[in-house]
C-alpha positions as CSV (number, residue, x, y, z in Angstrom):
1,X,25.5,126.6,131.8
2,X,21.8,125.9,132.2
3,X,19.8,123.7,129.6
4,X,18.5,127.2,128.4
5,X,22.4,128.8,128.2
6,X,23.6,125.6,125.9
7,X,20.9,125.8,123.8
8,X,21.5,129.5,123.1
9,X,25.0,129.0,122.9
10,X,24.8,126.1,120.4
11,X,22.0,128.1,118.3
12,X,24.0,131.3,118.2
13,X,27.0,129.9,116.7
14,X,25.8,127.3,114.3
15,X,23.3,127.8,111.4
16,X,21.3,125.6,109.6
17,X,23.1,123.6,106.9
18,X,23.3,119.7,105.4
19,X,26.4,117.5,104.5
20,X,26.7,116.0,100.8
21,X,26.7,112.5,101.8
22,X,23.4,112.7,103.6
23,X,21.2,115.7,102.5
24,X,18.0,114.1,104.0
25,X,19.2,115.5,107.2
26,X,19.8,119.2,108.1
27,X,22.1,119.9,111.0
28,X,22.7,123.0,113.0
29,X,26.7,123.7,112.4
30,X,29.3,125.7,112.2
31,X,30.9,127.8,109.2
32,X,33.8,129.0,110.6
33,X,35.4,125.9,112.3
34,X,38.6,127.8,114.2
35,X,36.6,130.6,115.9
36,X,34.4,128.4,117.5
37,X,37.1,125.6,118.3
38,X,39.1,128.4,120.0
39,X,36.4,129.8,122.2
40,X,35.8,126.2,123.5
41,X,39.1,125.8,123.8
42,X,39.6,129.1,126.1
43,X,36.2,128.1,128.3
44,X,37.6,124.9,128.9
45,X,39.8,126.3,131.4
46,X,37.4,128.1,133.2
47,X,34.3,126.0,133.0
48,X,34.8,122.7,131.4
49,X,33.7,123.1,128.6
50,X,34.8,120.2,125.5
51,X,35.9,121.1,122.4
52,X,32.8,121.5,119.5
53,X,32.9,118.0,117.9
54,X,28.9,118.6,117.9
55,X,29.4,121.3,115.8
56,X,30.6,119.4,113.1
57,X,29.3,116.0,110.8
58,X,32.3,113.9,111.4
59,X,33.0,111.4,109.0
60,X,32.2,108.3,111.0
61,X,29.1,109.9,111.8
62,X,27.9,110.7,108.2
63,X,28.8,107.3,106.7
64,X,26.8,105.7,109.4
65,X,24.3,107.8,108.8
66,X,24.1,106.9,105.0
67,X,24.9,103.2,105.7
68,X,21.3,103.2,108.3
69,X,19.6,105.4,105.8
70,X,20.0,103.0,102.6
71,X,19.9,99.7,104.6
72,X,17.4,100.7,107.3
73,X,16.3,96.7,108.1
74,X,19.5,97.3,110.1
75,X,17.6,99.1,112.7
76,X,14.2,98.8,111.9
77,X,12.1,97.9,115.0
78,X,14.9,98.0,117.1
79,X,16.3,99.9,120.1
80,X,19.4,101.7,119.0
81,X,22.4,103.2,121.0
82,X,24.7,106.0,119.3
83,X,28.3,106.2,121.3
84,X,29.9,109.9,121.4
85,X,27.4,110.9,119.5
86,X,28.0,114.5,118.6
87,X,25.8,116.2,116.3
88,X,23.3,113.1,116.4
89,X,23.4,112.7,112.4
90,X,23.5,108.8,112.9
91,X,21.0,109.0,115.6
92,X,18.5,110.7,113.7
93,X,19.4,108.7,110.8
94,X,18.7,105.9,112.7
95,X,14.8,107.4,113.7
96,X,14.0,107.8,110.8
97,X,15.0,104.3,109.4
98,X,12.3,102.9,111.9
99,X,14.7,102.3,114.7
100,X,11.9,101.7,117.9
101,X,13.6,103.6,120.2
102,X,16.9,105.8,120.0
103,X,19.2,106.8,122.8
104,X,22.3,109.4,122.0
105,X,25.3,108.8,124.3
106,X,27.5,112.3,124.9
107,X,29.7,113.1,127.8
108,X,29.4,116.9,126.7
109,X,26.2,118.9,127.7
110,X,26.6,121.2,124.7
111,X,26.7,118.0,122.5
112,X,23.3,116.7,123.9
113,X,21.8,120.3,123.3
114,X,22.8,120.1,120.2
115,X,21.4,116.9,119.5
116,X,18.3,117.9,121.0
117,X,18.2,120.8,118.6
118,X,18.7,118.7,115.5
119,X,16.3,116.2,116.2
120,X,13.4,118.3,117.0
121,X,14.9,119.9,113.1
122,X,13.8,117.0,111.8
123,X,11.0,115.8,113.5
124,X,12.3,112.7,115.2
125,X,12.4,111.8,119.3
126,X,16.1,110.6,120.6
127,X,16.7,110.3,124.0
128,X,19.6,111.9,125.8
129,X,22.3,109.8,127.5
130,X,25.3,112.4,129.1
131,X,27.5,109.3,131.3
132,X,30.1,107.2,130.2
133,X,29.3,103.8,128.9
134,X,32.4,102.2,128.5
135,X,32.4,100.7,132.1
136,X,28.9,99.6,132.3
137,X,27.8,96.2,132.0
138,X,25.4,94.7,129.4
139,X,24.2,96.3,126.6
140,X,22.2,99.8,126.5
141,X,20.5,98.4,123.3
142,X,19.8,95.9,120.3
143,X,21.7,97.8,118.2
144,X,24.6,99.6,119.0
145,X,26.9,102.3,116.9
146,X,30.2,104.1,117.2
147,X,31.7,106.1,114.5
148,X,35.2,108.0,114.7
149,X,36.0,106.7,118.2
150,X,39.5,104.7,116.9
151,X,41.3,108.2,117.3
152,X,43.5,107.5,120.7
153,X,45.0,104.4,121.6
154,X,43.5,104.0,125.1
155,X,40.5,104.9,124.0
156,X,40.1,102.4,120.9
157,X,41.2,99.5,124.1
158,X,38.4,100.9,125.7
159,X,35.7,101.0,123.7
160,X,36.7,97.3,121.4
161,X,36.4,95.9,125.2
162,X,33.0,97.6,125.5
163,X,31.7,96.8,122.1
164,X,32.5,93.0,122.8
165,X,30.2,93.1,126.2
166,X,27.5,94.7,124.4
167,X,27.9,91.9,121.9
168,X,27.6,89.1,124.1
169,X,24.7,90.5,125.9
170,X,23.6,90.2,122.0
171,X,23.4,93.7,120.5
172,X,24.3,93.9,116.9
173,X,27.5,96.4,116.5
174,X,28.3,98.9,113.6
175,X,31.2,101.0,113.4
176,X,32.6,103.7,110.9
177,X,36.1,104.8,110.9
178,X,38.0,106.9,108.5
179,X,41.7,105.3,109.1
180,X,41.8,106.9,112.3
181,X,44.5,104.2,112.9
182,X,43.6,102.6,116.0
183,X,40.8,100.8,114.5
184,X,41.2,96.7,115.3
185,X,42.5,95.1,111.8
186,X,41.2,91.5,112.8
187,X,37.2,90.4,113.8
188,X,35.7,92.8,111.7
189,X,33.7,92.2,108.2
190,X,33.5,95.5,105.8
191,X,29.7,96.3,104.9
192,X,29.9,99.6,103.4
193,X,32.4,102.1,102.2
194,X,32.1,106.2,101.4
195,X,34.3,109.0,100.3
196,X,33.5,111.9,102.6
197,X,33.7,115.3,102.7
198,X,35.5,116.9,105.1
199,X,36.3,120.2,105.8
200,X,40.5,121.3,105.9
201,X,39.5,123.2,109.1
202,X,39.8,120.2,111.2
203,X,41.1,117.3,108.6
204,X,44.3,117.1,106.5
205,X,42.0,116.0,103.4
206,X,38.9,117.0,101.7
207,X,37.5,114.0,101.9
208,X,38.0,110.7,104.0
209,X,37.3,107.3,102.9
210,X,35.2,105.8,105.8
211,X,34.2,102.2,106.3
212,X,31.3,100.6,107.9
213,X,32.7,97.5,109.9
214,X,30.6,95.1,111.7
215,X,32.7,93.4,114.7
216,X,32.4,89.4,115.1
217,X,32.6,87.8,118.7
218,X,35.0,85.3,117.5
């Protein structure tokens, strides 16, 4: 697809809408979860395409979003760094908290159309990042955020090893998880906790508790 093709795509089957937890913000998403999900699913053969997770304000996403919304001395003059980013709630959170400079991190071009879309919705600037950070060295920012990424085993290794090098390099981590169940259970203090809504489309609950963990070095 060309920039102009994703951006169509992502506009013609989403519609303006907000999440409980975080009204502030309005998002371009889905109603209808399946349809969607099972058009991506059927592209993906043919073209590549990843499932909608932009689509969607996914737990991690929204409790991060209200953490950096209430508490925004956490990135307040500060460069910030949103892992798999999705629908960019926390990134735009994050703008508007003050947050110098903003950079949303998505392997899927459909996910950084959609962020685009969303922030220009609510007047803020994010930049787009569409690689894979988890190899890279250093940090890509002061601060840096992952929510909902403690899903897979492999991935969870992966990203706790990246998330340590971006803290020694001295970026301040934040992560939200909603018992995904590969989430580390040592090295981590609790800042924040939420009940979220969720939607029985894609959850087995109508709401998640998700936590806001900061990681320490040692």
């Amino acid at each position: 697809m060309t920039p102009a093709e994703r951006d169509a795509f992502v506009l013609a089957h989403t519609s303006p809408g907000h999440v409980a937890l975080v009204p502030e913000i309005e998002l371009l998403l889905a109603a209808e979860m399946p349809p969607l999900w099972h058009m991506t699913e059927d592209a993906m053969a043919e073209r590549g395409i990843e499932p909608p997770y932009w689509a969607f304000a996914w737990p991690g996403g929204q409790a991060l979003a209200r953490y950096l919304l209430d508490n925004p001395e956490a990135v307040r003059g500060q460069s910030v760094f949103v892992f798999a980013a999705g629908s960019g709630i926390d990134a735009i959170a994050a703008a508007r908290a003050g947050a110098a400079r903003g950079v949303a991190c998505d392997i899927d071009p459909l996910a950084l159309s959609a962020i685009a879309l969303n922030a220009r919705r609510n007047g803020v600037e994010i930049e787009l990042d569409g690689g894979d950070p988890l190899s890279r060295r250093g940090s890509p920012a002061d601060v840096v955020i992952a929510g909902d990424v403690y899903y897979q085993a492999e991935m969870g290794d992966r990203t706790t090893a990246w998330l340590r090098r971006c803290m020694l390099a001295g970026a301040e981590v934040l992560i939200a998880d909603p018992g995904r169940g590969y989430m580390p259970d040592s090295g981590i203090d609790e800042l924040a906790s939420y009940a979220v809504q969720t939607s029985l489309d894609l959850e087995d609950r109508t709401f998640r508790q998700t936590t806001i963990w900061r990681p320490r070095l040692y």
